[in-house]
Backbone as a printed PyTorch tensor [residue, N CA C, xyz], in Angstrom:
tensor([[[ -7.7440,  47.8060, 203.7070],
         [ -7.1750,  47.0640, 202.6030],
         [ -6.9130,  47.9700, 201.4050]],

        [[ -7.6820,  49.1130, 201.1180],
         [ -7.7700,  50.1040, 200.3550],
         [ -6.3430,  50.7160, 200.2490]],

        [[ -6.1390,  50.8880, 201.4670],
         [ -4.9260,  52.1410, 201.7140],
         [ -3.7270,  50.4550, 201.3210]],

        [[ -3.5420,  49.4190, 201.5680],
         [ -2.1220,  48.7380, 201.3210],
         [ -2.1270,  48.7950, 199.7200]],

        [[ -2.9450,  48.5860, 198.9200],
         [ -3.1930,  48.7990, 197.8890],
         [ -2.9540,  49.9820, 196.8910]],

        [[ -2.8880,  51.1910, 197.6410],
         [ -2.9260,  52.1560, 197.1420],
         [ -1.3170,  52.4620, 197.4250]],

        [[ -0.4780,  52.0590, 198.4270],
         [  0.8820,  52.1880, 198.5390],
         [  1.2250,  51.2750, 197.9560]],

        [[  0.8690,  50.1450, 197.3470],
         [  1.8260,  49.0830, 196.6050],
         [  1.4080,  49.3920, 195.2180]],

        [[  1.1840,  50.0550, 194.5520],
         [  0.5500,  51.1060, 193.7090],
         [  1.3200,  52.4540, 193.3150]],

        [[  1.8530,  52.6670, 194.2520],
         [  2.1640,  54.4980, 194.3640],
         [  4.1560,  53.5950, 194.4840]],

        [[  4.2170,  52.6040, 195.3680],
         [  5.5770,  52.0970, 195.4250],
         [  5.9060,  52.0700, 193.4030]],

        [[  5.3580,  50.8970, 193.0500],
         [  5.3140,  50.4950, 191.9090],
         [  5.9060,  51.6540, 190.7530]],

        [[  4.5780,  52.4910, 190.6050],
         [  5.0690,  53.7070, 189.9130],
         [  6.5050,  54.4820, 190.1410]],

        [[  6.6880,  54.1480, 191.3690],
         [  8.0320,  55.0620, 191.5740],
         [  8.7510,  54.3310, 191.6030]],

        [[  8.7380,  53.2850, 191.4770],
         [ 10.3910,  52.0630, 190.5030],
         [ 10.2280,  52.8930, 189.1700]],

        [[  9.2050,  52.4640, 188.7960],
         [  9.2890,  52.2770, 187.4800],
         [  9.6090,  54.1940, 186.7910]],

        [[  8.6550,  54.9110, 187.4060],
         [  9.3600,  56.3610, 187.6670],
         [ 11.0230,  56.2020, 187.3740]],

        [[ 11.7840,  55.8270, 188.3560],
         [ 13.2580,  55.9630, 188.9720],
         [ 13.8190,  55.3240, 187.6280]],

        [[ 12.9660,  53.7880, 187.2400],
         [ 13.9580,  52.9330, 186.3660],
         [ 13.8850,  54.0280, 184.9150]],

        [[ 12.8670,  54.3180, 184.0780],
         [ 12.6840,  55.3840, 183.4680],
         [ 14.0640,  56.4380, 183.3490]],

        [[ 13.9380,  57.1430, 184.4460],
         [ 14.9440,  57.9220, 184.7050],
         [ 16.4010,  57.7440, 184.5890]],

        [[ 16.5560,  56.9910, 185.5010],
         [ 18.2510,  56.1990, 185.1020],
         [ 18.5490,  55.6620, 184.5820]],

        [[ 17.6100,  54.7970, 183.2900],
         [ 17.8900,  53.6520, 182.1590],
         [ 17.4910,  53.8880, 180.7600]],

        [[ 15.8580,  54.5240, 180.8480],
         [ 15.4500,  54.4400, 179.7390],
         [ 15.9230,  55.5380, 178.8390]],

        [[ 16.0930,  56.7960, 179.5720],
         [ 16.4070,  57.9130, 179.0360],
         [ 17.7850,  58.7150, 178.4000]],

        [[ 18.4130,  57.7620, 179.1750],
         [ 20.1660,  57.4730, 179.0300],
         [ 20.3810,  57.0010, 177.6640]],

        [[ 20.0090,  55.7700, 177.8420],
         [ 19.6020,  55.0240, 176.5020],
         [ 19.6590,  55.4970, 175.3620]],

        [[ 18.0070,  55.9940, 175.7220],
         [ 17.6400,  56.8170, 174.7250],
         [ 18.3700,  58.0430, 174.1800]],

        [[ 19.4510,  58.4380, 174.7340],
         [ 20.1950,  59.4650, 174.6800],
         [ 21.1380,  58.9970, 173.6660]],

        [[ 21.6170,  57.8560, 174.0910],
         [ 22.6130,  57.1330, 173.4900],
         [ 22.4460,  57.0000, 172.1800]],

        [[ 21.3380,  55.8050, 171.8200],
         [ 20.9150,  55.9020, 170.5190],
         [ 20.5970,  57.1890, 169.6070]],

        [[ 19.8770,  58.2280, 170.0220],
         [ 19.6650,  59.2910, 169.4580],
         [ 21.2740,  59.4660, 168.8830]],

        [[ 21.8650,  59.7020, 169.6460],
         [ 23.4510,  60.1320, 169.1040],
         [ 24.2880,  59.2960, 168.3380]],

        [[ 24.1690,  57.9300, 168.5410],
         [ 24.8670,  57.1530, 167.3520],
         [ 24.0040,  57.4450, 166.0440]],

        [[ 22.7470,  57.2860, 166.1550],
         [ 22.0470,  57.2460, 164.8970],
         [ 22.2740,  58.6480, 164.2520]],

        [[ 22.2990,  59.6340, 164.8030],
         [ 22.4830,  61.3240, 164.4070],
         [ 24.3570,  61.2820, 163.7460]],

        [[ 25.0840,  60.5720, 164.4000],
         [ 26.3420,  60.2140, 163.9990],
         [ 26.3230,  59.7540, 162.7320]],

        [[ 26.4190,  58.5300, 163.1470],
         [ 26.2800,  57.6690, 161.7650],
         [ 25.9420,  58.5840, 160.5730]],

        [[ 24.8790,  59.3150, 160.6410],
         [ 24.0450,  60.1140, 159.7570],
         [ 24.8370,  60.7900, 158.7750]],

        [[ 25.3920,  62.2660, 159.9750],
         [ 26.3300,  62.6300, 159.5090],
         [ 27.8370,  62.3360, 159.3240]],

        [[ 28.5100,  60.9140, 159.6560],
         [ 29.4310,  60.7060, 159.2990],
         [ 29.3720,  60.4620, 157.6030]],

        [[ 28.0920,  59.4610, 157.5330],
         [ 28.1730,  58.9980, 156.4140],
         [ 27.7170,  60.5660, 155.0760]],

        [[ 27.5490,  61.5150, 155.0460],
         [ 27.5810,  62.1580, 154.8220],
         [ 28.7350,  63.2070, 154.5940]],

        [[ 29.2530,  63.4400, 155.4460],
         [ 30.7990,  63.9100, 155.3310],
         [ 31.2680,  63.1740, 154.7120]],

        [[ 31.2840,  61.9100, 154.6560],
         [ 32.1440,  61.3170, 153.7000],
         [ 32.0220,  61.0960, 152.4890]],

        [[ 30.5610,  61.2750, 151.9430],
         [ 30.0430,  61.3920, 150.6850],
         [ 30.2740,  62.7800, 150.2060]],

        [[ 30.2200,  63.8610, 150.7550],
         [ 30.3560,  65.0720, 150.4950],
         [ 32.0390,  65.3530, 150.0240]],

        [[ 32.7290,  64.7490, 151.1630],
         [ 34.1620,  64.6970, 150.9370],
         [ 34.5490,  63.9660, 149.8990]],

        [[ 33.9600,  62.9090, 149.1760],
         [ 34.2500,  62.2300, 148.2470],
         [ 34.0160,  63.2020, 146.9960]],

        [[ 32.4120,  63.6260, 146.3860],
         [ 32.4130,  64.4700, 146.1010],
         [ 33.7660,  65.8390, 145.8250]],

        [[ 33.6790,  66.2120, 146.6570],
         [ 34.6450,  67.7160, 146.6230],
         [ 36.0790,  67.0690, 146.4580]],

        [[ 36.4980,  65.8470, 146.2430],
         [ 37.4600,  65.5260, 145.7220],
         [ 37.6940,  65.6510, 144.2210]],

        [[ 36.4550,  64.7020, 144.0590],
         [ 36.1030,  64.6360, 142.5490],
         [ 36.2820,  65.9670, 141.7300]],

        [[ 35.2110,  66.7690, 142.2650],
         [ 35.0680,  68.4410, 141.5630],
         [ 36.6830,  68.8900, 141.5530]],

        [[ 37.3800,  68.8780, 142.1610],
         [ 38.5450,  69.4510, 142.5350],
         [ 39.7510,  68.9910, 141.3750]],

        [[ 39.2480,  67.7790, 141.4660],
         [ 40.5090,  66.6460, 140.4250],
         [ 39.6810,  67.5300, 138.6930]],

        [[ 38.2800,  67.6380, 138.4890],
         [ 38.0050,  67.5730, 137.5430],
         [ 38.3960,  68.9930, 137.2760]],

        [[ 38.5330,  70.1550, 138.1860],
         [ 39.0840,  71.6610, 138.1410],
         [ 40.2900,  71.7400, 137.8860]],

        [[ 41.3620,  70.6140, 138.0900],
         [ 42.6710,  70.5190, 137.9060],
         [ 43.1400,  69.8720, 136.6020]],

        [[ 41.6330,  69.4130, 135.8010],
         [ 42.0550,  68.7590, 134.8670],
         [ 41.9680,  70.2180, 133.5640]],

        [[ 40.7100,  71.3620, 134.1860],
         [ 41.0030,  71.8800, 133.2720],
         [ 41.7510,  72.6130, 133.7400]],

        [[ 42.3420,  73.0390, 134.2950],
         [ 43.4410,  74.2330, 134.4150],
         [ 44.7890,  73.7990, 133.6530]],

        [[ 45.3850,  72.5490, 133.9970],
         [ 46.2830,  71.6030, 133.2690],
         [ 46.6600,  70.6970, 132.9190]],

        [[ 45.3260,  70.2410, 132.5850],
         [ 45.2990,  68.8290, 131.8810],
         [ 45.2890,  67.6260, 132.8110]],

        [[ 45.3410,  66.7690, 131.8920],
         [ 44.9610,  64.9590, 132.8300],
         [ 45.9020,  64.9070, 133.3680]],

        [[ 47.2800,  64.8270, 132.5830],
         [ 48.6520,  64.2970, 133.5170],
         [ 49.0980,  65.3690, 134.6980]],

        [[ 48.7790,  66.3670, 134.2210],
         [ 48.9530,  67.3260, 135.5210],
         [ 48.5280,  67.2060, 136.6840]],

        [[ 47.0280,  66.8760, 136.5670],
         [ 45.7980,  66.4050, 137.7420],
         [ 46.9660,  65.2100, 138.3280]],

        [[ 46.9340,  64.4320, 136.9750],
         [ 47.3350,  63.1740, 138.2600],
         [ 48.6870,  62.9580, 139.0220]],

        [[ 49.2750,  63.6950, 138.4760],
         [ 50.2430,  64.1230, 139.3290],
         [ 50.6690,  65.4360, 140.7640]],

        [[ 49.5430,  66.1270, 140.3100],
         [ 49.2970,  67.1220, 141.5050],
         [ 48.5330,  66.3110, 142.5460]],

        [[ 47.7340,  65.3700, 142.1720],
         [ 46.5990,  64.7160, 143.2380],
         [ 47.3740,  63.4900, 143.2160]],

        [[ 47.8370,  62.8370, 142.9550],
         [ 48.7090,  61.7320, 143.1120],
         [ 49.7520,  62.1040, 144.5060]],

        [[ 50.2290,  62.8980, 144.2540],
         [ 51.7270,  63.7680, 145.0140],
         [ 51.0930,  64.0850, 146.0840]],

        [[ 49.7170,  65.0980, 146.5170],
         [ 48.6100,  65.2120, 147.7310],
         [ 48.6000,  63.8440, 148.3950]],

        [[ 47.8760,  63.2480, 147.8300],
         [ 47.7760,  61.8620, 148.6810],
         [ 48.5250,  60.8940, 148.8290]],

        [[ 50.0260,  60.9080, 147.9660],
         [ 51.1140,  60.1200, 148.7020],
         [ 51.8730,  61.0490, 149.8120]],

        [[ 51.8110,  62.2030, 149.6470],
         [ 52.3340,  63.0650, 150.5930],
         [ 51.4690,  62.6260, 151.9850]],

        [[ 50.0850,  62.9590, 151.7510],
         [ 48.9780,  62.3960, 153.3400],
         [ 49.1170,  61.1540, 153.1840]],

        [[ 49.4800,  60.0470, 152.3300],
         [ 49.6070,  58.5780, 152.7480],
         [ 50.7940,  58.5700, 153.9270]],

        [[ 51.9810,  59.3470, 153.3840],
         [ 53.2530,  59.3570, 153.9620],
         [ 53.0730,  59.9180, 155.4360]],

        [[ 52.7210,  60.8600, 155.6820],
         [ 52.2500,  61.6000, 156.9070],
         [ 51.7460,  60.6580, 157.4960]],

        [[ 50.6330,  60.1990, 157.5620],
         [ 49.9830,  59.4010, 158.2450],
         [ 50.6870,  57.7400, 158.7270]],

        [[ 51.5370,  57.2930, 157.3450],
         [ 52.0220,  56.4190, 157.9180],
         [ 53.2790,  56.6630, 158.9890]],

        [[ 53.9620,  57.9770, 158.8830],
         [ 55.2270,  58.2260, 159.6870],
         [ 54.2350,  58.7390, 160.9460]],

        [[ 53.2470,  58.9190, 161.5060],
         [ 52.3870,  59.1050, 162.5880],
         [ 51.9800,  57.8250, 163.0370]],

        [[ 52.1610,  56.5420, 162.7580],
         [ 52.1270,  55.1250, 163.0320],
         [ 52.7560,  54.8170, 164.1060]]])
């Protein structure tokens, strides 16, 4: 009786072994990488927001407000335009 016991035992572990293997770890793979994503997406985009800012405020002193907003105005209707003729 010892020994059926000890194979329905040793079976058991090696589902759960196998399920481990092909489910849990995958998974776990998965999540690791959205959450590491997310992370740094949201970051790039704060950073990029940032280095906009600095950039507009470098353009303000080199030539003034109306200059800025027309050099950075003209940038991003130019990439508005691009992007929408890529539609």
């Amino acid at each position: 009786m010892s020994q059926w016991t000890k194979t329905v035992l040793d079976t058991i572990d090696n589902v759960v072994e196998l399920s481990t293997e092909k489910v849990v770890r995958p998974a776990h793979k998965v999540a690791k990488f959205s959450v590491y994503g997310i992370v740094v997406l949201t970051l790039l985009v704060l950073i990029s927001f940032f280095l906009v800012i600095a950039a507009f405020k470098a353009t303000v002193v080199g030539v003034g407000v109306w200059g800025a907003y027309l050099i950075w105005g003209g940038i991003f209707f130019a990439l508005g335009a691009l992007l929408w003729v890529k539609k």
